[in-house]
SERO-4910 file (N, C-alpha, C, O; in steps of 0.05 Angstrom, whole numbers):
BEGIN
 pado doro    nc1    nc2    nc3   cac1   cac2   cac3    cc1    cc2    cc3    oc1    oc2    oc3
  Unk    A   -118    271    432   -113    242    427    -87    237    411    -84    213    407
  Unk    A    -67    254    400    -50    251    382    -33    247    400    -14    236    389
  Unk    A    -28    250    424      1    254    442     -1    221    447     15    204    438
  Unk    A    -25    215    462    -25    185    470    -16    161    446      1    144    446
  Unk    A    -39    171    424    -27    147    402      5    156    381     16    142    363
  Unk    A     11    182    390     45    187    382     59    172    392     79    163    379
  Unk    A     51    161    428     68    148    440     62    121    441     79    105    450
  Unk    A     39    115    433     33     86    420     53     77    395     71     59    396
  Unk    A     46     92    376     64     88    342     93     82    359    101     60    365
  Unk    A    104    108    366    126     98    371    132     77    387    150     62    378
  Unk    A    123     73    405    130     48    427    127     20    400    147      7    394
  Unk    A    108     17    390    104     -3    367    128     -5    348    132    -26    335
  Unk    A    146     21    347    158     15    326    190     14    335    208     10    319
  Unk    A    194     18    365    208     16    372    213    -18    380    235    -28    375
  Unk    A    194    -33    390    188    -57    384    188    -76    360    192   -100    359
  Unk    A    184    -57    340    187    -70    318    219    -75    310    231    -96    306
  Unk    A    229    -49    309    250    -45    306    270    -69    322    281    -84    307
  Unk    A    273    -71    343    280    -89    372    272   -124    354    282   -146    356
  Unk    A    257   -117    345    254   -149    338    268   -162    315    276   -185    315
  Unk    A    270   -145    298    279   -137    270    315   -138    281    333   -146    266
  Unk    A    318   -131    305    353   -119    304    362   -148    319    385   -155    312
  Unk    A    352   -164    335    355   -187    341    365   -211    316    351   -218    297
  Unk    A    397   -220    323    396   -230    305    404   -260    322    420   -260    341
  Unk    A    386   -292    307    398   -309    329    425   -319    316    429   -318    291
  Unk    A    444   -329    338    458   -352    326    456   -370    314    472   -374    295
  Unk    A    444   -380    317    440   -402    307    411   -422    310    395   -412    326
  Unk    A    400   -447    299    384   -459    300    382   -458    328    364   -447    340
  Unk    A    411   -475    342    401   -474    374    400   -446    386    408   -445    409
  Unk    A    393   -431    378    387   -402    398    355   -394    408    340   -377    398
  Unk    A    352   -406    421    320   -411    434    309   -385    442    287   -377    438
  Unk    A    329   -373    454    332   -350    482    323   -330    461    306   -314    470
  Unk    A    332   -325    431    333   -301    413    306   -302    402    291   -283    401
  Unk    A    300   -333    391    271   -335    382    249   -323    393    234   -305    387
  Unk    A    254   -341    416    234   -328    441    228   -293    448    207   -283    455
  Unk    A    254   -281    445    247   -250    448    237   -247    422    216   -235    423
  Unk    A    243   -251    405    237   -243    366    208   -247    376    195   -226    377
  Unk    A    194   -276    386    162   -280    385    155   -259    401    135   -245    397
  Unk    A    174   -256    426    153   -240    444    153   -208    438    135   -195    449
  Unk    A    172   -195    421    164   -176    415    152   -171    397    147   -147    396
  Unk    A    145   -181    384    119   -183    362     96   -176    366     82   -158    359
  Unk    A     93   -210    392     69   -202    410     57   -177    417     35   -166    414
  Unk    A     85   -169    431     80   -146    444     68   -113    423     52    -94    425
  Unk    A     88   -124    403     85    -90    379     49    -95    373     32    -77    373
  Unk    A     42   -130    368     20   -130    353     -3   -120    378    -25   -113    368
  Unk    A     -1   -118    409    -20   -113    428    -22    -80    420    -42    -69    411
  Unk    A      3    -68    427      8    -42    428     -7    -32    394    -22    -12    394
  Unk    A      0    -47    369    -16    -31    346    -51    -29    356    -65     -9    357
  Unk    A    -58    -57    363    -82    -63    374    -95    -52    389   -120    -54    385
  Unk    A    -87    -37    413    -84    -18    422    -97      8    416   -119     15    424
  Unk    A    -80     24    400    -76     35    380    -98     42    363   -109     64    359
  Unk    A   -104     14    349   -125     10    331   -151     19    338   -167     31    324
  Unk    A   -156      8    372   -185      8    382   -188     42    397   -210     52    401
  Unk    A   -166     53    401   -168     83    408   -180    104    398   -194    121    409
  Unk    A   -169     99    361   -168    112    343   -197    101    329   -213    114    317
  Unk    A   -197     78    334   -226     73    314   -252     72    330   -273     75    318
  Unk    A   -251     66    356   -271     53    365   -296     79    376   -320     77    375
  Unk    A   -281    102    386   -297    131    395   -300    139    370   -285    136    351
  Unk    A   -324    151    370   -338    166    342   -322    195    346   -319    210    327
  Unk    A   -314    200    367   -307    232    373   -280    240    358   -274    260    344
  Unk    A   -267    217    367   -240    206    355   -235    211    329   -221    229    321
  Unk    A   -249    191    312   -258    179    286   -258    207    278   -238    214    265
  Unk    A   -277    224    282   -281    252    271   -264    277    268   -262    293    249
  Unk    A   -249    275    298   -230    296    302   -195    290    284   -179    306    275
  Unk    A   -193    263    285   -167    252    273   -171    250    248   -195    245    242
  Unk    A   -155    251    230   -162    237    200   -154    207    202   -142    193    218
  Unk    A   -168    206    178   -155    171    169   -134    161    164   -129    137    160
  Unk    A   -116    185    166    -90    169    163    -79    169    186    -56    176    182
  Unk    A    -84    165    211    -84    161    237    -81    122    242    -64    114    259
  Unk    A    -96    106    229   -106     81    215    -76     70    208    -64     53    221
  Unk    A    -68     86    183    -43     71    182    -21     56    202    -19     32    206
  Unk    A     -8     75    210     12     61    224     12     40    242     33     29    243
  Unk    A     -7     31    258    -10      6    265    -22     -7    250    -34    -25    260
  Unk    A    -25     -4    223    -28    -31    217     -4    -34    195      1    -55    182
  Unk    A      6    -14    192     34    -18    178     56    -35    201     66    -57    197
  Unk    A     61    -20    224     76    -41    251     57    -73    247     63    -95    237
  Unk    A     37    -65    257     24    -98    259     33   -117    232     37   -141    235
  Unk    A     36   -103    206     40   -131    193     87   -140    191    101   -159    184
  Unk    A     90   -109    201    125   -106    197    127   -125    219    148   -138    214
  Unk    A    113   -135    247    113   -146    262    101   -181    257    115   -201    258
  Unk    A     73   -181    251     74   -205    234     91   -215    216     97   -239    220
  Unk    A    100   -206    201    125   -213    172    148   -220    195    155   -244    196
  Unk    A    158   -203    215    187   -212    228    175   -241    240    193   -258    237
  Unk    A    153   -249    251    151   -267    269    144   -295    249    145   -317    259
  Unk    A    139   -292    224    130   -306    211    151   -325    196    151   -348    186
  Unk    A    172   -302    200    196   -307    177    220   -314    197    244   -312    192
  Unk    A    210   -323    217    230   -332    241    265   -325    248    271   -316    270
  Unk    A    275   -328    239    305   -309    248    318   -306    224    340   -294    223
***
């Protein structure tokens, strides 16, 4: 299970990253907002994701440690904070 959610974290943080590097012009830049929200969206599905992989199988839960936990919810809130704090 580490290969799948390796390539979860990363995809999440590559998203995060992508959202974070977006910078708009200006007030009228709609087009920039709009990707900023939608990659958010997207990092917060992918931690979510993530989340329910790692937590939801008991087999999982046992074989992984807990610090498996972290990183999506470290992306999920680096992704909340970008979307919250608008451009």
């Amino acid at each position: 299970m580490a290969v799948p959610l390796g390539i979860l974290h990363l995809l999440a943080a590559g998203l995060c990253y992508s959202a974070w590097a977006i910078r708009p012009s200006g007030l009228w830049d709609k087009d920039a907002y709009g990707a900023i929200t939608l990659l958010c969206f997207l990092a917060g599905a992918v931690c979510a994701i993530a989340l329910v992989v790692t937590v939801a199988p008991p087999t999982v839960r046992r074989a992984m440690g807990a610090w498996w936990v972290a990183p999506p919810l470290i992306l999920s809130a680096i992704a909340v904070t970008r979307w919250t704090s608008g451009g």
